[in-house]
VOVO-716717 format. One record per residue (C-alpha): residue number from 1; x, y, z. Coordinates in steps of 0.2 Angstrom, whole numbers, plus 5000, padded with zeros to 4 digits. Layout:
! VOVO-716717
+-----+------+------+------+
|   k |   c1 |   c2 |   c3 |
+-----+------+------+------+
| NUM |    X |    Y |    Z |
...
+-----+------+------+------+
This chain:
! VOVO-716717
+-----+------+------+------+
|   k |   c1 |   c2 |   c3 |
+-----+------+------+------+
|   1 | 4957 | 5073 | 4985 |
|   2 | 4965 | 5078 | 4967 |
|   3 | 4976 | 5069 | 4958 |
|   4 | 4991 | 5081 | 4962 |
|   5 | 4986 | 5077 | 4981 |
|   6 | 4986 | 5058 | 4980 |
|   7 | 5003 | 5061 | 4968 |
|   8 | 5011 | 5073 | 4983 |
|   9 | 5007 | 5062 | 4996 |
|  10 | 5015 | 5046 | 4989 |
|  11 | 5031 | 5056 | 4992 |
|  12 | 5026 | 5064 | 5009 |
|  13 | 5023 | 5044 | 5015 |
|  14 | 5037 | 5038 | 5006 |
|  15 | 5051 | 5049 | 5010 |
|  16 | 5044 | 5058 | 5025 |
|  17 | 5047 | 5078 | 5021 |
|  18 | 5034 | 5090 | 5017 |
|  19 | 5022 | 5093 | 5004 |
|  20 | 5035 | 5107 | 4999 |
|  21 | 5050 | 5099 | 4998 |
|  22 | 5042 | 5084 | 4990 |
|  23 | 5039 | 5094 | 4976 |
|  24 | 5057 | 5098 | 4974 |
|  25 | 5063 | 5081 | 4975 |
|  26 | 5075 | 5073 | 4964 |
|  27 | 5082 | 5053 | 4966 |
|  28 | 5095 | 5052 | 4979 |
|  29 | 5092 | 5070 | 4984 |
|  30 | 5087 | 5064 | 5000 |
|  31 | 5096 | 5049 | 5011 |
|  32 | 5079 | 5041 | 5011 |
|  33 | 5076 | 5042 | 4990 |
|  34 | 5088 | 5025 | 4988 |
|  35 | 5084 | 5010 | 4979 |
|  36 | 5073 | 5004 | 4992 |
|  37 | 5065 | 5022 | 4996 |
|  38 | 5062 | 5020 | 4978 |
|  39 | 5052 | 5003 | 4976 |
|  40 | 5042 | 5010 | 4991 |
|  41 | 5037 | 5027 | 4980 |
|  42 | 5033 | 5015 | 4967 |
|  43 | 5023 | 5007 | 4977 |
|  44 | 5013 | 5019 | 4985 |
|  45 | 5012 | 5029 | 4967 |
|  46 | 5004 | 5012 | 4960 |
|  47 | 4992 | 5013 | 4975 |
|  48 | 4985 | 5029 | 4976 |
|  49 | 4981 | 5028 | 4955 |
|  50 | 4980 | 5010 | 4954 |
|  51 | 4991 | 5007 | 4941 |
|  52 | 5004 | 4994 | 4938 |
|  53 | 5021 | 5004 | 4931 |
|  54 | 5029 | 4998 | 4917 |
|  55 | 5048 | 4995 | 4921 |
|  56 | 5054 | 5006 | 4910 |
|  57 | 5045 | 5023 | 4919 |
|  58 | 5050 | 5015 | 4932 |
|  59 | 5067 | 5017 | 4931 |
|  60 | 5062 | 5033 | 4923 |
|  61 | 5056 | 5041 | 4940 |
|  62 | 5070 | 5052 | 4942 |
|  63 | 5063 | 5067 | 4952 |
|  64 | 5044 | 5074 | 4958 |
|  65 | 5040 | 5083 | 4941 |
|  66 | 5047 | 5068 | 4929 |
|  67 | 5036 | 5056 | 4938 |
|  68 | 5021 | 5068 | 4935 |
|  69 | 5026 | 5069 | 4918 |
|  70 | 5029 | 5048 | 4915 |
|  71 | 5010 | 5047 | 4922 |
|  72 | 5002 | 5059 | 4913 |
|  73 | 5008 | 5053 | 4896 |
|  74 | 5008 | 5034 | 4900 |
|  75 | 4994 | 5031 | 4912 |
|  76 | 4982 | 5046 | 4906 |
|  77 | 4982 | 5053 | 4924 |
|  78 | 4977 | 5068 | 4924 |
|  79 | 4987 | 5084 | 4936 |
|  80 | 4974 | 5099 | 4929 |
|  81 | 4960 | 5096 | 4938 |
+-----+------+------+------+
């Protein structure tokens, strides 16, 4: 599974909507994207990479691509491949 998969997924899990709309997502888009959906993101993001977020990105994470970027450029994870 490539990065972008395990990435996709944490929102497919999370929010329960399709690999297609997950990547369109922005916070509170969606009913589910709260507070509490977005703890459980968090959660699964820092599962599927194994990675502890910092609370500033965090708090950051305010839609699919901004997530990707905050990852990329703080936690070295790499979307190319």
């Amino acid at each position: 599974m490539t990065n972008l998969e395990k990435y996709t997924q944490a929102f497919v899990e999370s929010f329960e909507v399709s690999e297609d709309e997950a990547k369109n997502l922005k916070y509170q888009d969606i009913k589910a994207w709260d507070s509490v959906g977005h703890m459980g993101l968090v959660a699964n993001i820092e599962d599927a990479f194994d990675i502890m977020m910092e609370t500033e990105d965090i708090i950051d994470l305010s839609s699919f691509e901004k997530g990707k970027e905050i990852l990329e450029k703080n936690y070295e994870i790499d979307f190319s491949k």
